[in-house]
C-alpha positions, 0 to 999 in steps of 0.5 A: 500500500505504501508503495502505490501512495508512493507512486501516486504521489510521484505521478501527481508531482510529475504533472505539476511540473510538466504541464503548463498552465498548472494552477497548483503553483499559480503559474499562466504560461499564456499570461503576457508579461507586463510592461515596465513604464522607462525611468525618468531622464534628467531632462525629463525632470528639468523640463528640458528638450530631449537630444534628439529634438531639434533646439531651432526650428528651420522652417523660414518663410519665404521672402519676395526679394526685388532686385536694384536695377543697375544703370549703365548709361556712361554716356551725358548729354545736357545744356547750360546757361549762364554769365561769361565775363569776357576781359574788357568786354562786360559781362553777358549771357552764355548757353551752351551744350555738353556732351559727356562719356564716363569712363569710370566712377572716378574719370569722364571726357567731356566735349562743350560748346557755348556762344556770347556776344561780347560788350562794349569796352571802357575804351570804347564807352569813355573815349566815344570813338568809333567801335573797335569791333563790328558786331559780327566780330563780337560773337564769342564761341568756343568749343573745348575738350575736357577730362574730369575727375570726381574728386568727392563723390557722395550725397547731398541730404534735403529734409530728412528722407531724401539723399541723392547721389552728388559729386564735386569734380575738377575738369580741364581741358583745350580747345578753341575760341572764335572772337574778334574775326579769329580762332585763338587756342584756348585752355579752360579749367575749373571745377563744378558740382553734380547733383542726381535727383534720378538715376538719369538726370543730372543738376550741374553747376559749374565754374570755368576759366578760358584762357587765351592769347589776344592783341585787340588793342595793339599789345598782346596779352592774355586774358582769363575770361571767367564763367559760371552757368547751371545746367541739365543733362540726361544720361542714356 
């Protein structure tokens, strides 16, 4: 009898520990395994973003750029007027025309051309005599080829948001003057200043010295004949 309660005993204990699923031992072999929830990082509790999130946002708006249009007009065409004071004969109104081609920012070649028409002299208005020109002889006109330097470029400012591009320029040059029934050589220089209030015309003020032999009265000398004029020009 011990024998077979032996042999029981051993059977039940061998099920017990091949079957699965037993309930003696309060095991569920089909049971799935609970999840563990991650531990807590450091930055988790500071409040801070993790590594692998990015620190700046990329994405930028796309902005609508308008590009500057660039002139390359070099060449200048414009006109003047002003006084020229001819030595010994007064003071009258000169006109002109320029004509101009930019060789760089710094350097431009520039052509003119004016007409006046000369007074009397003093010898002519003290002494009463007969007049030493006619009035065809008293036409002056010149006609001269410069090279001009910007010497200060920059902007001249009226109120207080307008800025144009300005320059202060030196300019000489040669040429020649028809007065007094003769062509005379003539150098002229001076300096002027420019003003653009668009990117195609120009403001000018300009000072100029012409000088040139001459013996009108009978001894040869020379004479500086001075003149300042204001003046538009385009260019194109």
């Amino acid at each position: 009898m011990e024998v077979s309660r032996i042999r029981v005993l051993f059977l039940i204990a061998l099920c017990a520990s091949t079957l699965p699923g037993c309930a003696l031992f309060g095991r569920g072999g089909d049971a799935p395994p609970e999840a563990v929830a991650p531990a807590a990082t450091a930055s988790d509790a500071l409040g801070e973003p993790a590594a692998d999130s990015p620190i700046i946002d990329p994405r930028v708006e796309r902005r609508e750029i308008r590009r500057t249009r660039i002139d390359t007009e070099d060449f200048e065409l414009g006109a003047y007027v002003g006084i020229l004071s001819i030595e010994d004969f007064e003071s009258n109104a000169v006109y002109g025309a320029r004509l101009a081609y930019h060789l760089t920012e710094d350097f431009f070649l520039e052509g003119t051309v004016g007409h006046t028409q000369a007074g009397r002299t003093s010898y002519e208005n003290l002494s009463g005599s007969a007049d030493l020109l006619d009035d065809d002889d008293r036409d002056y006109t010149y006609y001269v080829l410069s090279m001009g330097w910007n010497a200060l470029p920059g902007e001249i400012f009226i109120g207080k948001n307008r800025a144009y591009n300005s320059a202060f320029y030196l300019i000489a040059g040669i040429g020649s003057t028809r007065f007094a029934g003769d062509d005379r050589f003539t150098v002229s220089g001076g300096f002027g200043y420019r003003v653009l209030p668009t990117d195609w015309l120009a403001v000018h003020f300009d000072v100029r010295d012409h000088v040139f032999d001459i013996d009108l009265l009978g001894k040869k000398k020379i004479v500086n004949n001075l003149e300042a004029h204001l003046g538009l020009s385009i260019f194109f």
